[in-house]
C-alpha positions as CSV (number, residue, x, y, z in Angstrom):
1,X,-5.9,-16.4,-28.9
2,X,-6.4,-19.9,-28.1
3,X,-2.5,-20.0,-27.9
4,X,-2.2,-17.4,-25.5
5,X,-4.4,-19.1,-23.3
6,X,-2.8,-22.5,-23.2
7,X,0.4,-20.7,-22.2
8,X,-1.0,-19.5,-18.9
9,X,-3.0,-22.7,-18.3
10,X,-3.2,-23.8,-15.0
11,X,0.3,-25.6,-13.8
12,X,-1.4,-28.7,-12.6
13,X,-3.2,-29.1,-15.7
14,X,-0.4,-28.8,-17.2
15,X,2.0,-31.8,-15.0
16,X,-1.2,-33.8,-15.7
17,X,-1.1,-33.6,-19.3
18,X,2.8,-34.3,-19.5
19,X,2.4,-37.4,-17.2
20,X,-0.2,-38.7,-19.7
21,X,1.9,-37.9,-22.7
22,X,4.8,-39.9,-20.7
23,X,2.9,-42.3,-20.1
24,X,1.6,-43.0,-23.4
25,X,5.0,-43.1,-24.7
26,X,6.3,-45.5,-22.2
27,X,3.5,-47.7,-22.8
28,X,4.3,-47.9,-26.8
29,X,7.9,-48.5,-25.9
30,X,6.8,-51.3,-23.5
31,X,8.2,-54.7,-23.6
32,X,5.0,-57.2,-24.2
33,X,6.9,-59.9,-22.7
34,X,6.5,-59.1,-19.2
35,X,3.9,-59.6,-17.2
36,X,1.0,-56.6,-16.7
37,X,1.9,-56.4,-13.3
38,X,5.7,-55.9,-13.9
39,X,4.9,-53.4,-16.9
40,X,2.6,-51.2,-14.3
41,X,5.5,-51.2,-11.7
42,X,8.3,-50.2,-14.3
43,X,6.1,-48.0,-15.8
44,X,4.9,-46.1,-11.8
45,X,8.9,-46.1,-11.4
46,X,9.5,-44.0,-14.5
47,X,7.1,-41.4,-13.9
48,X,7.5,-41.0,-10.0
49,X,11.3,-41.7,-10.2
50,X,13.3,-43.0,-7.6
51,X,11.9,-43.0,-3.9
52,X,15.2,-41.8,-2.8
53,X,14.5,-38.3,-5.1
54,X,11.1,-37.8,-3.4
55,X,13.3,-37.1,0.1
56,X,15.5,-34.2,-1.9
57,X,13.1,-32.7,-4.3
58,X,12.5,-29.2,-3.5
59,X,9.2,-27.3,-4.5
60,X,10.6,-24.6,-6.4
61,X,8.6,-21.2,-7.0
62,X,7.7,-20.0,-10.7
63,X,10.7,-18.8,-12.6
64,X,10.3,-14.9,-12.4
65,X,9.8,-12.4,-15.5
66,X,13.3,-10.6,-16.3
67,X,13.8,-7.1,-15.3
68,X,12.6,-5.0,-18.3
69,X,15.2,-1.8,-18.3
């Protein structure tokens, strides 16, 4: 049941939840010779992505259930 329920969690929840799990990863994978500051920017840079992207991303709607026949 518990299942079912985490498959119609809410979808903000849900772009929370994969941000943290990137964000985990990419601190593991982080280069402890840098300076803090120059680990948070690379770091902001791989989870928002390029500014330019922000211009062109589009919100798209849920993908829609096939057609039963």
């Amino acid at each position: 049941m518990e299942l079912g329920l985490a498959l119609h969690a809410d979808p903000d929840r849900r772009k929370q939840r994969a941000r943290k799990m990137a964000a985990d990863a990419i601190d593991r994978m982080g280069d402890a010779t840098t300076t803090v500051e120059d680990r948070a920017v690379r770091k902001r840079d791989l989870l928002d992505g390029p500014e330019e992207f922000n211009r062109v991303r589009i919100a798209r709607s849920k993908r829609s259930r096939p057609i039963r026949e």
